[in-house]
Structures are given as structure tokens and as C-alpha cells.
N, C-alpha and C positions, 0 to 999 in steps of 0.2 A: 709372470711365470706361466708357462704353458699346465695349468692343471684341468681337469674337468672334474667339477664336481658332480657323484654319480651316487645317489643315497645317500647322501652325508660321507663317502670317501673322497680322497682326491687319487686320484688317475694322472700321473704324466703323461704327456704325448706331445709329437712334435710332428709338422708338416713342410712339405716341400713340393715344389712345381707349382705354379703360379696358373695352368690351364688344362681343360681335358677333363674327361670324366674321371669322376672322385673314385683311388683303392684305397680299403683298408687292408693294413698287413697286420698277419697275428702270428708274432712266436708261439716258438715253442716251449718244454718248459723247465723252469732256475733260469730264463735269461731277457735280458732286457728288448726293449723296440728297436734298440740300435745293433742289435746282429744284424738288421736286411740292409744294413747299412751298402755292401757289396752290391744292390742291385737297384738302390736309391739313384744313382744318375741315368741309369736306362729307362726306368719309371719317370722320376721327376721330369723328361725331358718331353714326356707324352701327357703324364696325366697329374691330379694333385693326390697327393698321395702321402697318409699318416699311418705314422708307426705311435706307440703305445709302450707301457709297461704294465702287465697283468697286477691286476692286487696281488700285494706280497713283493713284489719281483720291485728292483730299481728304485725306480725314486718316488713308485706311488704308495700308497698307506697301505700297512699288513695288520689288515684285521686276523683275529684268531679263527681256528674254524678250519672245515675241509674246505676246498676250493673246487666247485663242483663246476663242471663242464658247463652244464646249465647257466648258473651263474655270468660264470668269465663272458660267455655269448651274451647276457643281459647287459653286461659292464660295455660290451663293442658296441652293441646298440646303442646303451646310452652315449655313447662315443659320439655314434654320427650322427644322433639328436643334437649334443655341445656344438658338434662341427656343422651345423645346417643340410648334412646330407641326405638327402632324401632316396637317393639310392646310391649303391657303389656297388663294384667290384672289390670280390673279398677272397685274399689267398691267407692261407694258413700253413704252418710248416709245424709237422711231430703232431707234439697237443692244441696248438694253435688251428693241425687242419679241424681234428675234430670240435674243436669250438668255430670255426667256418663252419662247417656244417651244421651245427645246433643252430648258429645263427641262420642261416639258410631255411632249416627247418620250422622256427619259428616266424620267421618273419620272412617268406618269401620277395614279396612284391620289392624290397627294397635289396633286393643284391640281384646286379645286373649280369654278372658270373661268379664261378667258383673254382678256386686255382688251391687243389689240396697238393702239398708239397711234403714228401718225407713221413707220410700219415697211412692210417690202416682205416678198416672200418667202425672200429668198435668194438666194444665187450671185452672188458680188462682181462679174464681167463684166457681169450685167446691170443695174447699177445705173446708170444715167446719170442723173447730176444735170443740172437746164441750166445753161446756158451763166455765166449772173448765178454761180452758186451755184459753178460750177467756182474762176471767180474771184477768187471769195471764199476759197476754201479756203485757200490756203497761209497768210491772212493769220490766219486762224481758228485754224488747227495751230500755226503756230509767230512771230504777233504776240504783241506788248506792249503792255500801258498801257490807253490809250482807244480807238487806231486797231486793235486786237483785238477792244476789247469790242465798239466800232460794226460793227466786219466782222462778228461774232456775232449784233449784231440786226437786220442786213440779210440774211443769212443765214436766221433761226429766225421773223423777224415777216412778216407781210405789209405791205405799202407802204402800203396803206388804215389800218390798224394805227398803223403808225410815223408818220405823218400826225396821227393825233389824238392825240395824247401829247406830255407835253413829254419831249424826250428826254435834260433832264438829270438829272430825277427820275428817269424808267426807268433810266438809266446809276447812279445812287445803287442803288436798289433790288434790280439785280442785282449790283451789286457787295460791298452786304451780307449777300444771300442767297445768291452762289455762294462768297466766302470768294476764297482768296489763288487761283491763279491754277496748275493741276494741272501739272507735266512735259510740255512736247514731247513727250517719247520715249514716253509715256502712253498719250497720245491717239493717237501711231502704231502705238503697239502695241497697240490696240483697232480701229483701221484695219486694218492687215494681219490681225488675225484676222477682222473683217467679210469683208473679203475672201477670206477663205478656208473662209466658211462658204456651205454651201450644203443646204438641209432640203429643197427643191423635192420631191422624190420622197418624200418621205415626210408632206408635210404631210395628205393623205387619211388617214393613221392618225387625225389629231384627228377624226377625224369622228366626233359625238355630243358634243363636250366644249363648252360653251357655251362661244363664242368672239364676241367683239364687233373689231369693226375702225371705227378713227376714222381718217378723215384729215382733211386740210387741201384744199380746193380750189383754193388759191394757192400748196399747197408748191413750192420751187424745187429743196429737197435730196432726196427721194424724190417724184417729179411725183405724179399725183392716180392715175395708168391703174397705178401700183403696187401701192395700196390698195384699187384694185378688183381686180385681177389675185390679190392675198391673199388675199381673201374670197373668187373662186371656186376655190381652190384649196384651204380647208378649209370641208369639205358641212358644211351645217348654220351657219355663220357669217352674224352680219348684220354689215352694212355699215351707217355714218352718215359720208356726206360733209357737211362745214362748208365751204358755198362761201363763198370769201375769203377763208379762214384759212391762214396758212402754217406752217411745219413746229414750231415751239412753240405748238401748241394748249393744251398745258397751262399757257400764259399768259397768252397770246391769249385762249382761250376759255374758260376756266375757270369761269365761270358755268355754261358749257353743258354740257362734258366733265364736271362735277363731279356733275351731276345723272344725266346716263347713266350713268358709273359705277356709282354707286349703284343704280339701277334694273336694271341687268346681273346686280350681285351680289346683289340681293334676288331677282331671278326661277330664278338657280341655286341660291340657298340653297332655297328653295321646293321647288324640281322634282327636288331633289336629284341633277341632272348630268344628268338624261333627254334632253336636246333631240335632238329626231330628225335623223339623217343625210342624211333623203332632203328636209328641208327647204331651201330656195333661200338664196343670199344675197341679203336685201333692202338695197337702198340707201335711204337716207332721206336727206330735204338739213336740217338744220340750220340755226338762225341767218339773218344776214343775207346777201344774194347778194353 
């Protein structure tokens, strides 16, 4: 059984691609390692590359307790201890970026990039979801059934999006990809540690670490002026906004995201981590408006 044992917990996780410099992928949070599922054969095809389920989440052990950002990034680390990796590329998507980042910030020398996806900077107060998205929330945390899943993909898709799909095939699709349905108390307790993280002051340390920032132009859960606000805050970082795309780009847009990735971690493996500090964040638009 793929587990790793990490302080006395077990950790799920599973791997794929057989060669290539090693990424870790880190969701985001109530959901398992099998959402990047979508961008798993553009990756596996270049690099070896594990996905995870957070304590709480899936199929790995839910200790009681807040789930502090701090943590979750201790948990990944010991991850690519289990795994032998001694450094990797490491993207994150929501709370998964900001736990890429802690990891980053703790333990530089061993993350050879950093791909924040669908993330802000920090500081639980300053998060303001709108209004649509507030909404949604409770039904998201602590719904059942279908009227959970639907709150989820009115929440993670854009409306443009959710328009062209049938949405009982997507409602199939993610219900066999995200698996039985993680604890309440999980997800809250991945919540109050978001909430309690805050790197703001310190993100100018990554300066020189290639860093990619994607967002969503239609996000509802972290707006768009977040993803930019990221980017100028660690020098040397580009920016790619996908106007239209809301905050599950990695399903959304997965044709697009899958290919940047890859182009990300092939220019750091090249440059071997050089990217200059005093370089700007460039926005790029993606896709369709």
C-alpha cells in the first residue's frame, strides 16, 4: 500500500512517470491528491511526479487538531524524505500553494521551483472571497450528496465553463476522481490553519527561486487582484492570468496549465535555479477571454 509513514501518521500517496526531475503536487483544501489527476499525463510524461492526500483528507489518517500550514509543509517534506527526493519541483494549488511556499521557505535548497496555482499570499484577514463564493461556502464545508458537489462546482468552475458541459457527466467524473467525500472537521481544520498563516513578510526571501503564479480571471474564491498582489511580492516571479477561468484551473484549464507547467520546470531544470531577483513580474493572458 502506497503509505508513508510521517510521525507516527500514515500519509497516502501515489506516483507516476518513470523519469525526469522529481514534482511534488500539493492540493488544495477538503480534497484528495487525485484532483491534479487532469494534468498527471502532461507531467508523468516529462517528470516523476507524486500526488498526496493532506492529514485529514482521503485515505491518509485524521488526526484531531488544527491543520496548520506549517505542518501540512512538514508532512511534504517528509514526503520526499519517504520518496528519496532530495530536491523537487513543487506546485501548489488554493492552500496547497501556501503550503508550497512554507515548504520553500523552510527548506529552500530542496525545491528546484515553485508553481503557486489558484493561491494568494497569506494572512487569513485578507482573504475576501466574493460574495457568490462566501455563499457557497458553508454548503462546500459541511454539505452532502449532490447539493455539496454542485455548491463545489459553482464554487471551483467558471459559469462560462459550467455552461458548456453536461453537468451530469462532470458530477460522475468528479465523484470518481475525488473518492468518498473527506470529514467536516478536515476541511475546518485546514481552514483555521489557512487562517492562521500568514508568510507576507517573508515572501521577498524567494527572491531568485523560479516561481510561476497562475490564476483564474473569473476566480470567485481568491479574486484575480490576489494572484497579482503574489507575483509582486516575490521579485523575480512571472505571472499567467487565464481570463475566464475560475478557481479550479487545474480542470478547467488543463490543456493550458499542463503545458506551462512543464515549460516552467524545464527552464529551471536548465538554468539550474539562477532566475534573477531584479527581474519583474510579467503577466501574460492565456486562453480564451
Amino acid at each position: 500500500m502506497p503509505y508513508a509513514e510521517i510521525g507516527g501518521l500514515r500519509l497516502w500517496y501515489e506516483t507516476a512517470g518513470e523519469a525526469g526531475s522529481p514534482v511534488l503536487l500539493v492540493m488544495g483544501m477538503g480534497l484528495p491528491g487525485a484532483g491534479w489527476s487532469p494534468l498527471l499525463p502532461a507531467l508523468a510524461a516529462r517528470h516523476r511526479v507524486a500526488t498526496y492526500d493532506h492529514r485529514g483528507i482521503g485515505r491518509s489518517e485524521k488526526p484531531r487538531g488544527v491543520y496548520r500550514v506549517e505542518t501540512l509543509a512538514a508532512d511534504a517534506l517528509a514526503l520526499l524524505d519517504h520518496l528519496g527526493w532530495e530536491r523537487a519541483h513543487v506546485a501548489g494549488i488554493s492552500l496547497g500553494g501556501l503550503v508550497a511556499v512554507e515548504i520553500a521557505l523552510a527548506a529552500r535548497p530542496r525545491v528546484r521551483s515553485l508553481a503557486l496555482l489558484s493561491t494568494f499570499p497569506g494572512g487569513g484577514l485578507t482573504w475576501r472571497p466574493t460574495w457568490e463564493s462566501m455563499v457557497l461556502m458553508p454548503q462546500v464545508l459541511f454539505g452532502r450528496g449532490r447539493r455539496q458537489l454542485a455548491a463545489l462546482q459553482r464554487q471551483l468552475l467558471s459559469k462560462a465553463f459550467l455552461a458548456g458541459v453536461d453537468r451530469e457527466v462532470l458530477t460522475r467524473e468528479m465523484r470518481s476522481r475525488l473518492g468518498p467525500r473527506s470529514p467536516s472537521r478536515s476541511s475546518l481544520a485546514q481552514f483555521v490553519g489557512l487562517m492562521l498563516n500568514d508568510p507576507r513578510e517573508r515572501l521577498g526571501e524567494l527572491a531568485g527561486l523560479p516561481t510561476l503564479v497562475v490564476h483564474g480571471g473569473a476566480d470567485i474564491v481568491l479574486p484575480p487582484r490576489l494572484g497579482r498582489r503574489l507575483a509582486q511580492s516575490i521579485p523575480g516571479s512571472r505571472l499567467v492570468m487565464l481570463p475566464g477561468a475560475g478557481h479550479g484551473i487545474i480542470l478547467e484549464r488543463a490543456q493550458e496549465v499542463g503545458p506551462l507547467l512543464v515549460e516552467h520546470f524545464r527552464a529551471a531544470d536548465e538554468t539550474g535555479a539562477t532566475a534573477s531577483a531584479e527581474a519583474p513580474a510579467i503577466e501574460l493572458a492565456a486562453g480564451p477571454a
